[in-house]
N, C-alpha and C positions, 0 to 999 in steps of 0.2 A: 539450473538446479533449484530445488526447492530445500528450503531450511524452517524449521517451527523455531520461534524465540520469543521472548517476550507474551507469551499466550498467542500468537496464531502463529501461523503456515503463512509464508515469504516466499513467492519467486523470486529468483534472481536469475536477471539478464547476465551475459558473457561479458564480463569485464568488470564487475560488480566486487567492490572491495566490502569486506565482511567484521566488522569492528567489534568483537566480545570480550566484553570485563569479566572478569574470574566469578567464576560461581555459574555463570549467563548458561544455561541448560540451550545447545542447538544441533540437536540432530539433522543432518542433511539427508537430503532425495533425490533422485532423478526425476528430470519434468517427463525426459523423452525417454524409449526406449532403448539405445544406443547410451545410456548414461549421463556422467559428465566425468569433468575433469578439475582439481584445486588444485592453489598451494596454498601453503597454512605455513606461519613463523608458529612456537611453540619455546613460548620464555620462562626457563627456571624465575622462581621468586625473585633469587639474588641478581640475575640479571637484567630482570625486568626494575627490579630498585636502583641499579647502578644504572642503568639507561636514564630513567628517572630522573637524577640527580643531577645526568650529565645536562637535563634539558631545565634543572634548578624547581624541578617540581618536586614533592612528596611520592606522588604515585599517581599513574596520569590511567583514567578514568573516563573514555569516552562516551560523547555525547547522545551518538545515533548510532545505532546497529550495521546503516548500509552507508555506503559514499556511491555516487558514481560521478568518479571523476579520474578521465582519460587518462591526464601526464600523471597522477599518484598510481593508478595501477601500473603503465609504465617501469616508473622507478619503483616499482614494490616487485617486477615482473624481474628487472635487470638486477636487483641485491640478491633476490632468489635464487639466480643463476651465477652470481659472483661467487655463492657461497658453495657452491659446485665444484668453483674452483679452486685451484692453491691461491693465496696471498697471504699480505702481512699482517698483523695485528690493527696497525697503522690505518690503513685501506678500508678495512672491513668495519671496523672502529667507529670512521669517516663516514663513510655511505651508510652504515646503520642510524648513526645519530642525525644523518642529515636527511632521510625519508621519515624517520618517526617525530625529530622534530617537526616536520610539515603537516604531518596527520595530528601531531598536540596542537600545533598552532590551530588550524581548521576545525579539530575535529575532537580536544579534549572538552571534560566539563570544568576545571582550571583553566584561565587564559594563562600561557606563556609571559615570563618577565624578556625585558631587555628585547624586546620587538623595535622596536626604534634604534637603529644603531647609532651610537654618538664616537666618533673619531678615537681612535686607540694605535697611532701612528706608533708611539716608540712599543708598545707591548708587541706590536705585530712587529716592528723593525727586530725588537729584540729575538720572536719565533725564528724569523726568517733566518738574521745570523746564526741561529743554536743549529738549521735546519742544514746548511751552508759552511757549518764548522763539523758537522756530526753527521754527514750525510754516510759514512761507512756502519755507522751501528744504528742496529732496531731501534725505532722508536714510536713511541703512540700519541695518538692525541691528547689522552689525561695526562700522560707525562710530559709534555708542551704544555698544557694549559696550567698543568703546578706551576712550570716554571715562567709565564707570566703572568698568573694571578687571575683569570680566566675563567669561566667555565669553561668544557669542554664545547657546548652546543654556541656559546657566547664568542668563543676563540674563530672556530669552523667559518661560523659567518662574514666575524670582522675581517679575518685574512683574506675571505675571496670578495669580501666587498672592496677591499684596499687591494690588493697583490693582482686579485680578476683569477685567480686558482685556487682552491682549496688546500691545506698545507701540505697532504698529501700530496696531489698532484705536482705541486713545487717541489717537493723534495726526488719526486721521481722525474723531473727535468734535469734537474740538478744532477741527479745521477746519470741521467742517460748523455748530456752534457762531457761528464767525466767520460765514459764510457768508450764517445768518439773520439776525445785524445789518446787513450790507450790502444782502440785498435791502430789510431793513424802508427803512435809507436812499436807498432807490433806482438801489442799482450795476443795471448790467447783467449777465446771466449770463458773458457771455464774459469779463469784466472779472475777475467776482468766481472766478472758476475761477482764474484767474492769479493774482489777490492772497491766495490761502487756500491753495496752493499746490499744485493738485490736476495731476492731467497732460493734460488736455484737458478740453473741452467736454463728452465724452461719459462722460469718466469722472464728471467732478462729477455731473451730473445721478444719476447712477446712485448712487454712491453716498450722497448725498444721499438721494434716497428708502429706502434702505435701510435710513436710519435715521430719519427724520421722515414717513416714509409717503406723502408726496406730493412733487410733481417741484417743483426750485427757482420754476419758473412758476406753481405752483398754489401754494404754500407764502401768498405773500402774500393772494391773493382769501379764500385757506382762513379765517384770523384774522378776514374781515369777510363773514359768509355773505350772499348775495340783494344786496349793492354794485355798484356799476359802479366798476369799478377798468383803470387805464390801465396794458397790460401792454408792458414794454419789453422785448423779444427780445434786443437783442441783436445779431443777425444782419442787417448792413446797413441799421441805423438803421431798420427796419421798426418800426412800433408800429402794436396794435389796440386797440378798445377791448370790450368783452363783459360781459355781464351774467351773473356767475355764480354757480353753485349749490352750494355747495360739497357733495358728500359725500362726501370723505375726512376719515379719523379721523388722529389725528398719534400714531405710535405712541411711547411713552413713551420717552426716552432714560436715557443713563447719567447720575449724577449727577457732576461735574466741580465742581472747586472754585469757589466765587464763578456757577457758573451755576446754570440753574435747569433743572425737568423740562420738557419739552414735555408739552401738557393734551392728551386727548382733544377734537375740537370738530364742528361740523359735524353733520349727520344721521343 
């Protein structure tokens, strides 16, 4: 596509990340005939200052007009498509603050503070236990990072430079963790979505398999391969019975304190 900014006309090649400070006049063109194709973030003031704040800037003011640089479109490709989807405040929170911090670090006219990370062992002990005590109710990053004294963008880092996960991510271990005690118990899905604290039906499943490789309804048949096992849905007390095969693998998880790895099984 072709964009005018700055006083001239800019091709942009297919992958070409587009970097505009407010005010920045840039009407876009097609090179070819056939068109083209964007996506474009589009930040209220207010959120764009509360981003801001979360990366301990004033208001972050890029340097150069274009980037191209493959893994940032990537992760600019994959937030755009998160945000397509349902999730939690939490999630979204996370991967916003963690792509745009990378674009301030590179690419603002402010350097970023706290780029050098220095050891925050009990702030991040203390995250993890609030994460691990409060894994049933909503929670976000800035309300974690209140309660260790943190930035929000400051917090993000240090936990996955120490943990090797993003808090996020920990705290959706953590749940899906719970999750395989209650079906071994026999909750139902809809049940156990609510008590692990997930945001719906459709979200558990999903990410459930994300991380244990098959859907919370297969998860238990998985453990007893060639069984007849009674599968409780969930969904208007419907229950089937079926004779199954298991051939999904359980792919290995993170290791979390006091739990264990999930095994390979199956065929």
């Amino acid at each position: 596509m072709n964009s005018y900014a700055c006083g001239a006309t800019h091709t942009l090649p297919t992958g070409t990340v587009f970097l505009i400070n407010p005010g920045e006049v840039h009407p876009p063109g097609p090179v070819v005939p056939n068109g083209w194709v964007l996506r474009a973030f589009y930040f209220s003031n207010d959120f764009y200052a509360r981003l801001s704040r979360g990366l301990e800037l004033e208001g972050v003011l890029f340097s150069r007009l274009f980037a191209r640089n493959e893994l940032l479109t990537r992760s600019l490709l994959s937030l755009h498509l998160s945000l397509e989807q349902s999730g939690t405040q939490f999630e979204l929170e996370s991967r916003m603050l963690s792509v745009f911090g990378e674009i301030a670090q590179h690419y603002a006219q402010a350097p970023l503070k706290n780029l050098s990370l220095k050891p925050e062992h009990r702030k991040v002990a203390r995250a993890r236990d609030f994460l691990m005590a409060n894994y049933r109710r909503p929670a976000s990053l800035e309300q974690l990072a209140r309660i260790v004294g943190l930035s929000p963008y400051h917090l993000l880092r240090t936990f996955r430079n120490t943990v090797g996960l993003t808090p996020h991510d920990f705290l959706t271990q953590i749940r899906v963790e719970q999750a395989k005690q209650l079906l071994r118990r026999g909750n139902t899905i809809s049940d156990i979505a609510v008590d692990t604290g997930f945001v719906d039906q459709a979200h558990f499943p999903r990410r459930f398999k994300a991380i244990v490789g098959v859907t919370p309804g297969q998860y238990l048949p998985c453990r007893i391969p060639g069984t007849r096992w009674q599968l409780r849905t969930g969904y208007g007390g419907c229950r089937r019975v079926a004779k199954l095969q298991c051939r999904a693998r359980i792919r290995q998880t993170w290791v979390l304190p006091g739990m264990r790895h999930s095994i390979p099984v199956g065929s």
